[in-house]
DSSP file (Angstrom, degrees, kcal/mol; ACC not computed):
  #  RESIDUE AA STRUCTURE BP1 BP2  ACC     N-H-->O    O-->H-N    N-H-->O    O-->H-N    TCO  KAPPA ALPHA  PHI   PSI    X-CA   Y-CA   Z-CA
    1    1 A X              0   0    0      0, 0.0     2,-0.7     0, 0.0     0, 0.0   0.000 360.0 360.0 360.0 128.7  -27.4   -4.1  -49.6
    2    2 A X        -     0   0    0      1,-0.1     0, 0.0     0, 0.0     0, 0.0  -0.780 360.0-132.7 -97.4 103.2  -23.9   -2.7  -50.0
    3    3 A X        -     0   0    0     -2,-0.7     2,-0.2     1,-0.1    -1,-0.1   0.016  18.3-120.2 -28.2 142.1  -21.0   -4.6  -48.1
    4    4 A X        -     0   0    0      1,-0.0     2,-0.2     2,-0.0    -1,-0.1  -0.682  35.5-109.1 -97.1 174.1  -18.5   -2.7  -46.3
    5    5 A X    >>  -     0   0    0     -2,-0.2     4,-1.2     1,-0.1     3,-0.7  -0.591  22.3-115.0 -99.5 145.0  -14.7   -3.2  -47.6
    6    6 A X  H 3> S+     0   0    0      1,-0.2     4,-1.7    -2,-0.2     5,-0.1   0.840 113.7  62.9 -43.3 -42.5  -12.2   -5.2  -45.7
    7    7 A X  H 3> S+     0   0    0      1,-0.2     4,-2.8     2,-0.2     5,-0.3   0.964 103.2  51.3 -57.2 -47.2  -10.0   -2.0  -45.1
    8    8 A X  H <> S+     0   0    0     -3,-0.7     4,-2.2     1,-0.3     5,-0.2   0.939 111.9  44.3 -50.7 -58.7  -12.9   -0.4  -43.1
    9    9 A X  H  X S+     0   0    0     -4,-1.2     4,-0.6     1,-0.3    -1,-0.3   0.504 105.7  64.5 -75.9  -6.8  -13.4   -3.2  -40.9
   10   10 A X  H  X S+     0   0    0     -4,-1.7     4,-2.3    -5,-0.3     5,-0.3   0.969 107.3  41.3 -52.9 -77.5   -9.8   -3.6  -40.4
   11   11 A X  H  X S+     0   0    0     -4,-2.8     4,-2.2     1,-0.3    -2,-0.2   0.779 110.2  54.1 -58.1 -43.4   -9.7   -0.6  -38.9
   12   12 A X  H  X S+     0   0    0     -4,-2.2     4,-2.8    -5,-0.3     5,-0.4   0.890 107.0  51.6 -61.7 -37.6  -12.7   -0.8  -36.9
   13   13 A X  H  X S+     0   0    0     -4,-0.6     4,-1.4    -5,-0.2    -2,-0.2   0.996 111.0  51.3 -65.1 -44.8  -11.6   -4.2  -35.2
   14   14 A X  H  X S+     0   0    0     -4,-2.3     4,-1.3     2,-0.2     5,-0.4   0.825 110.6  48.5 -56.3 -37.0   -8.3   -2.5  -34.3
   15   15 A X  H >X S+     0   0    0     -4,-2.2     4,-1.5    -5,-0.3     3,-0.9   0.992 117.5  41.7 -58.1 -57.9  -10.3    0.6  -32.8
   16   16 A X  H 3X S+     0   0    0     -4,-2.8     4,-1.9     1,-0.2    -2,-0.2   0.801 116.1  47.0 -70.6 -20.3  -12.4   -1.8  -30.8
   17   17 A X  H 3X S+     0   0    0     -4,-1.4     4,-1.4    -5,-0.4    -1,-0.2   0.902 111.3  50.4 -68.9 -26.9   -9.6   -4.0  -29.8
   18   18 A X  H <X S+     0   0    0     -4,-1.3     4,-2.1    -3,-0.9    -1,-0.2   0.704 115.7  49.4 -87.4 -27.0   -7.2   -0.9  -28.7
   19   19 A X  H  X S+     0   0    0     -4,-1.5     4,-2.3    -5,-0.4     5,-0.4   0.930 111.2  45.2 -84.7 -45.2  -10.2    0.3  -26.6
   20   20 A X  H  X S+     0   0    0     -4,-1.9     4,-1.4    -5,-0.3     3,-0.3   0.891 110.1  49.0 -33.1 -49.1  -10.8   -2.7  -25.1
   21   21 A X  H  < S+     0   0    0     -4,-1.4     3,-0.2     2,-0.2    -1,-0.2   0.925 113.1  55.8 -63.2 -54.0   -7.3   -3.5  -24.3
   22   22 A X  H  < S+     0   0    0     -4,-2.1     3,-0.3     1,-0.3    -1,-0.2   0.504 107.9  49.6 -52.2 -38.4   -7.4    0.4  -22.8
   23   23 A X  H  < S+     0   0    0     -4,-2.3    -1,-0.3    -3,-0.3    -2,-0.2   0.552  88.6  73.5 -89.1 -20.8  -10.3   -0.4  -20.6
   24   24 A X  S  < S+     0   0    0     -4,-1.4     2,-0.6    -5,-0.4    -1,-0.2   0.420  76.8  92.9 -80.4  10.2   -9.4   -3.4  -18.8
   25   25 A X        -     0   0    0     -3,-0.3    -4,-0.0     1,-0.2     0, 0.0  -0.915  60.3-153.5 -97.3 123.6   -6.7   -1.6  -16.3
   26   26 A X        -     0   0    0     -2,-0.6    -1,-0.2     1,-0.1     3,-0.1   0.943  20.2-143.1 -47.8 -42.8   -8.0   -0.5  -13.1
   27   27 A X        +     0   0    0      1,-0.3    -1,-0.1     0, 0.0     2,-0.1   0.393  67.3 118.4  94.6 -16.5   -5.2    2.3  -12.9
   28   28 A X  S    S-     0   0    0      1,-0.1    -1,-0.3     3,-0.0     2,-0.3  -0.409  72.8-112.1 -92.5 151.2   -5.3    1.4   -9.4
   29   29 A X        -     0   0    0      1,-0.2    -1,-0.1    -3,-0.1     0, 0.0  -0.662  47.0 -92.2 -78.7 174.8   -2.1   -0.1   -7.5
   30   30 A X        -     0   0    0     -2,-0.3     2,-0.3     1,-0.1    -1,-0.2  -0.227  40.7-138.7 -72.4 168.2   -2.5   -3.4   -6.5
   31   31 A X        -     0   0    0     -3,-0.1     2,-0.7    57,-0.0    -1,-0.1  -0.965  16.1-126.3-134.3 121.7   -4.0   -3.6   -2.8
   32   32 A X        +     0   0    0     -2,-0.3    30,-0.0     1,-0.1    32,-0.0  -0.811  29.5 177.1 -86.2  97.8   -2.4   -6.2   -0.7
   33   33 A X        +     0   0    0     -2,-0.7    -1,-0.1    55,-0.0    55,-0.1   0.570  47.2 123.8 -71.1 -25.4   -5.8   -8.9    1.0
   34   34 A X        -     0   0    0     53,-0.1    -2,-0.0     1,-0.1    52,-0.0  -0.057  51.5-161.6 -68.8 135.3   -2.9  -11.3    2.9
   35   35 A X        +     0   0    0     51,-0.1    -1,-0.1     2,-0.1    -2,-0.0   0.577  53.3 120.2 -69.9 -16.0   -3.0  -11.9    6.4
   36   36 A X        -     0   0    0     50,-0.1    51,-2.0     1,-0.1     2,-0.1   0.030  52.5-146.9 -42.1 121.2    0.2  -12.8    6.5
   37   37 A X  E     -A   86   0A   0     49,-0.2    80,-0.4    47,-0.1    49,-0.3  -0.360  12.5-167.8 -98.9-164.4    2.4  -10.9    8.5
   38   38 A X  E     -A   85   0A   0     47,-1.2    47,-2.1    78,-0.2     2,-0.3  -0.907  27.1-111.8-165.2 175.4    6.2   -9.8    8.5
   39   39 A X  E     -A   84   0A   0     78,-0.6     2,-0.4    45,-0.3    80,-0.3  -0.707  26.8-163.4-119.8 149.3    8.7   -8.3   11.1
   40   40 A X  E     +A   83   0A   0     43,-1.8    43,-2.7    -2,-0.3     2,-0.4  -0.994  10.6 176.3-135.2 128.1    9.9   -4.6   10.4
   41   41 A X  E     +Ab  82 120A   0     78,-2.2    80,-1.1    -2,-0.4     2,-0.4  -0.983  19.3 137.3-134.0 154.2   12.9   -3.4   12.2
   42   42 A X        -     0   0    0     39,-0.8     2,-0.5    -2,-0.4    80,-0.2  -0.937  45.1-112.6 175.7 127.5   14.3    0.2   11.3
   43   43 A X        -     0   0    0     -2,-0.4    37,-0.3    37,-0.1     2,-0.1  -0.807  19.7-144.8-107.0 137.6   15.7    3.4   13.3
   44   44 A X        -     0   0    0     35,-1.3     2,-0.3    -2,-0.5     7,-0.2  -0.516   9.8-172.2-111.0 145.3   13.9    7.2   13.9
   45   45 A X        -     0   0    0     78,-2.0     2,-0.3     5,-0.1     5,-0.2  -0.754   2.8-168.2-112.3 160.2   15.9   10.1   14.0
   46   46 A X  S >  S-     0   0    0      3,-0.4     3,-6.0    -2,-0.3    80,-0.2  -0.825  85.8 -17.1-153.1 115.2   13.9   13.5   15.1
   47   47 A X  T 3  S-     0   0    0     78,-1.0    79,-0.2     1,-0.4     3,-0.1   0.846 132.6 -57.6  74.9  23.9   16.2   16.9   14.4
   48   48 A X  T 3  S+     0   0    0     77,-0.5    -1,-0.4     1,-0.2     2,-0.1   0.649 122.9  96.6  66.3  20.7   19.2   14.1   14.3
   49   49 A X  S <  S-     0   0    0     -3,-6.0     2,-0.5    30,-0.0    -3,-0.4  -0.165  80.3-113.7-117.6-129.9   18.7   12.8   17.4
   50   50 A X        -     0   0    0     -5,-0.2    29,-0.1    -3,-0.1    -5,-0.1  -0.963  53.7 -97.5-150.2 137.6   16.5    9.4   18.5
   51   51 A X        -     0   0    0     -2,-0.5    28,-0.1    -7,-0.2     3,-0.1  -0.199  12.8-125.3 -48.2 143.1   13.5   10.6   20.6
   52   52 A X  S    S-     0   0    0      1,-0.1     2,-0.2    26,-0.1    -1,-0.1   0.684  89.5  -7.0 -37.9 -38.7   13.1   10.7   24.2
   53   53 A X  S    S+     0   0    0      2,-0.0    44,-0.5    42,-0.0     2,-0.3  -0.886  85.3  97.8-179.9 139.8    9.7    8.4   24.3
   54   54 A X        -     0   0    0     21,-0.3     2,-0.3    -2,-0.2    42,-0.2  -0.953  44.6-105.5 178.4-144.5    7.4    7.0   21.6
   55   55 A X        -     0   0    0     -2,-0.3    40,-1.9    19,-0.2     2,-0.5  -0.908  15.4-137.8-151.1-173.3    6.0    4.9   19.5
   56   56 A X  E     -C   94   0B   0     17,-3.7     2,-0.6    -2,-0.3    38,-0.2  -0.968  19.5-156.6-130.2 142.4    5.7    4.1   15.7
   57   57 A X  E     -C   93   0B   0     36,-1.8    36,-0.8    -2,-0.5     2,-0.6  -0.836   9.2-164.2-107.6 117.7    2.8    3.3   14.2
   58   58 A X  E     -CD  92  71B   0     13,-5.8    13,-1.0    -2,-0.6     2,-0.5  -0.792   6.9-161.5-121.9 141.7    2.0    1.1   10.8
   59   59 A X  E     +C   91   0B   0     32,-2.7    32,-1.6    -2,-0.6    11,-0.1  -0.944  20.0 164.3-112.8 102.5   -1.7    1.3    9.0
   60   60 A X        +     0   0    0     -2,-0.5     5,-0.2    30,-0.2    -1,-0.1   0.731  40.6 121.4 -71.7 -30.3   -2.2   -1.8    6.6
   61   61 A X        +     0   0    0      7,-0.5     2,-0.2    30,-0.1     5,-0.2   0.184  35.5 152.5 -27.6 140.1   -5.7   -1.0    6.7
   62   62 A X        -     0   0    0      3,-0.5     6,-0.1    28,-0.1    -1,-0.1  -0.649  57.6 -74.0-131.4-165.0   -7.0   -0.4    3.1
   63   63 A X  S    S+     0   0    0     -2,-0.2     3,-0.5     1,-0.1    -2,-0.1   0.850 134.4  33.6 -80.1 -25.7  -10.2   -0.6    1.1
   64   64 A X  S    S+     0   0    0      1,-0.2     3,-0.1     2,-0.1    -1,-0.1   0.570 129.0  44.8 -86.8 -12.1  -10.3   -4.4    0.7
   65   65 A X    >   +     0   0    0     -5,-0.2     3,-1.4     1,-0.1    -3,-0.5  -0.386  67.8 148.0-116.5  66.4   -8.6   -4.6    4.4
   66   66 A X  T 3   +     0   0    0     -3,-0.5    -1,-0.1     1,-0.3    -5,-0.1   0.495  59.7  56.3 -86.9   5.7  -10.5   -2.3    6.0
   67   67 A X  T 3  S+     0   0    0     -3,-0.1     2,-0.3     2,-0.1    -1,-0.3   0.453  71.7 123.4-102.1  13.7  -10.3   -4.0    9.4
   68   68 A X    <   -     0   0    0     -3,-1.4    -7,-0.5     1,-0.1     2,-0.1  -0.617  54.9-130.1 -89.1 133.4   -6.9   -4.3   10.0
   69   69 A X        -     0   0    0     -2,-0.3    -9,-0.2     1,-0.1    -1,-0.1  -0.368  15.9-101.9 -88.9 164.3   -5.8   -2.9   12.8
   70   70 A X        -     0   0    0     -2,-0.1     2,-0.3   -11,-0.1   -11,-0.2   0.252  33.3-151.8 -39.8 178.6   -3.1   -0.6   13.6
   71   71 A X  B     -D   58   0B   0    -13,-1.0   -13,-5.8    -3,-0.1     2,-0.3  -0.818  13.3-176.9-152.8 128.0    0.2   -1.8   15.1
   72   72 A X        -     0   0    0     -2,-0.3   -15,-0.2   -15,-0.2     2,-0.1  -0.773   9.5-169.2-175.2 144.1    2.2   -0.3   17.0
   73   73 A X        -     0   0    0     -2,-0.3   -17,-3.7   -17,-0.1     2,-0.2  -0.150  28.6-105.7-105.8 143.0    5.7   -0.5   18.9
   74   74 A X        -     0   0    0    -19,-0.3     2,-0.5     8,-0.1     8,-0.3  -0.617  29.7-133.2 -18.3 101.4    7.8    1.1   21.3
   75   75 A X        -     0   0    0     -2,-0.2   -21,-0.3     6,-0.1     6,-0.2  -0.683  24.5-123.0 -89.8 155.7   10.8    3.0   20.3
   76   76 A X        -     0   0    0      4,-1.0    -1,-0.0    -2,-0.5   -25,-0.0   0.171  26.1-105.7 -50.2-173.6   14.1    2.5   22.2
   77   77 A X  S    S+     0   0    0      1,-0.1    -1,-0.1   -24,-0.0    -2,-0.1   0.632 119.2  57.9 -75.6 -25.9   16.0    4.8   23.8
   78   78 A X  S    S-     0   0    0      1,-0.1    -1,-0.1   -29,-0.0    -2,-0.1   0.622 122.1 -97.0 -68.8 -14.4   18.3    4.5   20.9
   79   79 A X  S    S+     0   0    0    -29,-0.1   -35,-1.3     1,-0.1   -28,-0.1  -0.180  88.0 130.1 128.3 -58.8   16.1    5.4   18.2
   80   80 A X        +     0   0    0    -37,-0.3    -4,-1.0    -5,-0.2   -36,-0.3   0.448  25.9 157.8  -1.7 156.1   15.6    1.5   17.6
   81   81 A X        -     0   0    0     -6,-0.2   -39,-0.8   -38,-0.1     2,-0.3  -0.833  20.5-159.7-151.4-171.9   12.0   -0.7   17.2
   82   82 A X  E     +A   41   0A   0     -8,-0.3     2,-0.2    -2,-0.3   -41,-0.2  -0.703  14.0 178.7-177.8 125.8   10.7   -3.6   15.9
   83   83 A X  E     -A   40   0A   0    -43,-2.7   -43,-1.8    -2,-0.3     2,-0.2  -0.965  27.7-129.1-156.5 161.6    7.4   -4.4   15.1
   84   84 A X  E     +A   39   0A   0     -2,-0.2   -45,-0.3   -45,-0.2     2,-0.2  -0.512  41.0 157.5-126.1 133.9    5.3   -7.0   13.8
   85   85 A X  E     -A   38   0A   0    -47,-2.1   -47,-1.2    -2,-0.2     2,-0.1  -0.916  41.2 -97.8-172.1 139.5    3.0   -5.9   11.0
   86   86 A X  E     -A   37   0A   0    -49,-0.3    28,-0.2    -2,-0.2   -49,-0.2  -0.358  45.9-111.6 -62.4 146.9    0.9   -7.4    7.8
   87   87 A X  S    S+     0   0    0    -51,-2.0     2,-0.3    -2,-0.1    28,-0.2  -0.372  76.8  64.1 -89.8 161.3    2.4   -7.1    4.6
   88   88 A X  E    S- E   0 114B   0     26,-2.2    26,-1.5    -2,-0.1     2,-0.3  -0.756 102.0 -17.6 122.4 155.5    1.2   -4.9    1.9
   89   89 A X  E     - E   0 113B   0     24,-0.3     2,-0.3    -2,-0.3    24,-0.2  -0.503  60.2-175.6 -75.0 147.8    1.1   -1.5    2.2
   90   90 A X  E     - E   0 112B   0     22,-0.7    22,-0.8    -2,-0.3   -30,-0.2  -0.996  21.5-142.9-145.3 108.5    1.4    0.4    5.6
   91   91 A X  E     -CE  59 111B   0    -32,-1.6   -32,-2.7    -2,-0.3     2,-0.4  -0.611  26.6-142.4 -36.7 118.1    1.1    3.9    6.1
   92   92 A X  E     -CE  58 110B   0     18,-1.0    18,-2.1    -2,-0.2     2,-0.3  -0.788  18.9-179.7-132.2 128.4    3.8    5.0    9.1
   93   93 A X  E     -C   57   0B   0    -36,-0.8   -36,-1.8    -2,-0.4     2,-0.3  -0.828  19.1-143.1-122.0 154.1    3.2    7.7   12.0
   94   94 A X  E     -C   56   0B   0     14,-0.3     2,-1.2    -2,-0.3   -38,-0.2  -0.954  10.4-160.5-111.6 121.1    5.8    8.7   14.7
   95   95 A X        +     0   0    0    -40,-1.9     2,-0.3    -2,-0.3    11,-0.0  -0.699  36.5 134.2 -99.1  79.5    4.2    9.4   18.3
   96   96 A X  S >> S-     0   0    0     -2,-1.2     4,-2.6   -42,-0.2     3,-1.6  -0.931  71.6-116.0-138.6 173.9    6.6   11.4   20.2
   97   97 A X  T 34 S+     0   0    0    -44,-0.5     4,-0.4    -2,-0.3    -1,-0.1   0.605 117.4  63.9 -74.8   3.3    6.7   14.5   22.4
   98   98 A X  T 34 S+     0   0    0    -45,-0.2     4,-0.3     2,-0.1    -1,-0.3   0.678 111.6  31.1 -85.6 -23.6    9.0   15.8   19.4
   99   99 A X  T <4 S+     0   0    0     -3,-1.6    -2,-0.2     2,-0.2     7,-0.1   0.625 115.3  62.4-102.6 -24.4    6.3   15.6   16.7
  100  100 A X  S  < S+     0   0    0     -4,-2.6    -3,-0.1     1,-0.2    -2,-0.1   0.951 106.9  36.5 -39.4 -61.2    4.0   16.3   18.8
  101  101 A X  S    S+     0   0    0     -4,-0.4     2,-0.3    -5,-0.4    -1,-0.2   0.697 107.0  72.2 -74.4 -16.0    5.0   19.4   19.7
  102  102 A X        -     0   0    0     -4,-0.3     0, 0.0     1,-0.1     0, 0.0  -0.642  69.5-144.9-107.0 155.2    6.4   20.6   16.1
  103  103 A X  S    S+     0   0    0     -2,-0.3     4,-0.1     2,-0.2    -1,-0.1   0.323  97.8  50.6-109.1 -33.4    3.7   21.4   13.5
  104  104 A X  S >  S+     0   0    0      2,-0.1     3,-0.7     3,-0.1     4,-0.3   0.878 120.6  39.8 -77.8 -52.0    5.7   20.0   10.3
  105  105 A X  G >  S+     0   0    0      1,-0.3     3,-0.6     2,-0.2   -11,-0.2   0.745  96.8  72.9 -87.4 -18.1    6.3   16.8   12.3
  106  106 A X  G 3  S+     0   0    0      1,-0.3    -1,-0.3    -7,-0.1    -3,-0.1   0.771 106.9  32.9 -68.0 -32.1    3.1   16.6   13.8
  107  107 A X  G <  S+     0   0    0     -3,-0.7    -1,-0.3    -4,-0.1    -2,-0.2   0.651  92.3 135.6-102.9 -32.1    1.1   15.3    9.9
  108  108 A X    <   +     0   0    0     -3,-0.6     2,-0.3    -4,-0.3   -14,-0.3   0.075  26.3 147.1 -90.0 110.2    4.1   13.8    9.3
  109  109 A X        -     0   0    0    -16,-0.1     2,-0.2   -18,-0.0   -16,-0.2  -0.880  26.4-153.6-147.4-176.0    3.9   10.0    7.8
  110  110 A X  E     -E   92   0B   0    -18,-2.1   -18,-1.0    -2,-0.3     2,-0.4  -0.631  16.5-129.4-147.3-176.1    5.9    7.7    5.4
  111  111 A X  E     -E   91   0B   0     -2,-0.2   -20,-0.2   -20,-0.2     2,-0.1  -0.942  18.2-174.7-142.9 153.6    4.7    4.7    3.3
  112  112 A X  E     -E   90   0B   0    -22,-0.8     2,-0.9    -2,-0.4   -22,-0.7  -0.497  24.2-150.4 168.0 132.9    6.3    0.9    3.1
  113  113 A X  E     -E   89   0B   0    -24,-0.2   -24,-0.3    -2,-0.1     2,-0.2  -0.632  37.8-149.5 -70.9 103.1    5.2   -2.1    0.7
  114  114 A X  E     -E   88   0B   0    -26,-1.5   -26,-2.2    -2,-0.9     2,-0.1  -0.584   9.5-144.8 -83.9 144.8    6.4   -4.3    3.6
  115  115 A X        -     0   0    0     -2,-0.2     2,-0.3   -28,-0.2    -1,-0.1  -0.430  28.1 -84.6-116.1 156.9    7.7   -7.7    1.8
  116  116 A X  S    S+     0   0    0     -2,-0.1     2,-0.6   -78,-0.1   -78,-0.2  -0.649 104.9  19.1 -74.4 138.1    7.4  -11.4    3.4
  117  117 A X  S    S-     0   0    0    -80,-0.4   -78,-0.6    -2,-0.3     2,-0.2  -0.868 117.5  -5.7 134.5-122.6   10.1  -12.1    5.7
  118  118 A X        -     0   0    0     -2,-0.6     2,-0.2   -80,-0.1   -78,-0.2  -0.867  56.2-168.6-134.5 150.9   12.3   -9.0    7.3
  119  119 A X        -     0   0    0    -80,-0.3   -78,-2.2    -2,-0.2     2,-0.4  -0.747  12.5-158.0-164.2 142.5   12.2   -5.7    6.6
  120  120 A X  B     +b   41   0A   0     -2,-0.2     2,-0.4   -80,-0.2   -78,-0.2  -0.876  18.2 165.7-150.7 114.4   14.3   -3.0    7.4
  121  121 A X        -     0   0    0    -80,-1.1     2,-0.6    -2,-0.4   -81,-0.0  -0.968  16.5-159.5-135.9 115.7   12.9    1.2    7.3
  122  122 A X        -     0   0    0     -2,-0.4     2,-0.1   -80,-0.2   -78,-0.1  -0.897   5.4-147.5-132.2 140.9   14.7    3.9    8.8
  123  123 A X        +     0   0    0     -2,-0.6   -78,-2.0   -78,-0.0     2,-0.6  -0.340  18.9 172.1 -99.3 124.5   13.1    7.1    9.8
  124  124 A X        -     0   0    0    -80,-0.2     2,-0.3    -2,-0.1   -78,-0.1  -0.861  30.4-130.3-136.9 118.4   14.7   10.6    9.7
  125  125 A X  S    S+     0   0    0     -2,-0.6   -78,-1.0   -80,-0.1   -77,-0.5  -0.887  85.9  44.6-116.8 161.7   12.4   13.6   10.4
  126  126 A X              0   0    0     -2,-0.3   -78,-0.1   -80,-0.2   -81,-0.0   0.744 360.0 360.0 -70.3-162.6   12.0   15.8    9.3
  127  127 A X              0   0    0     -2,-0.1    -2,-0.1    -4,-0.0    -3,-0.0   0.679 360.0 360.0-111.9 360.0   11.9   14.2    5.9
């Protein structure tokens, strides 16, 4: 029975190691599980103004949170909100008769890894 030579099996342990190494990353970004919430406070422009009426919306929901529900706040008359939301990423709508009514604004949504604590996102559509 012939032995194989060190060099060979060099090289094979480095192949297997490199695939290994290669296969243990999801690829995925991390996914935020926490209940934990946090405060977001942040002002919308529409066309440079602050809406007439509205409301903002944030979606933590994910695949591992797939029950969280929406949340979502008044904006002022100034433009203003503040709203209460789990941390993790949240997918962000604005509900106003200005996006409504526009057809680019209308799809229109924003992202933010909201952090423990306070938070601060302000919105200028379009974007």
């Amino acid at each position: 029975m012939r032995v194989p030579n060190r060099r060979w099996l060099r090289l094979a342990s480095v192949a297997l190691a490199g695939g290994v190494a290669i296969g243990c990353g999801s690829g995925k970004p991390p996914v935020e599980t926490s209940t934990t919430e946090a405060t977001v406070t942040g002002t919308i422009t529409i066309h440079g103004k602050a809406p007439k009426q509205g409301r903002i919306v944030f979606d933590a929901s994910n695949h591992l949170r797939k029950d969280a529900p929406q949340r979502d706040a008044p904006i002022g008359p100034d433009g203003s909100y503040t709203i209460t939301t789990l941390i993790g990423g949240n997918r962000i709508r604005v509900e106003s008769p200005e996006t409504m009514s526009d057809r680019e604004l209308s799809d229109t949504e924003d992202y933010l890894e909201v952090q423990p604590g306070e938070n601060r996102k302000d919105i200028s559509l379009p974007m």
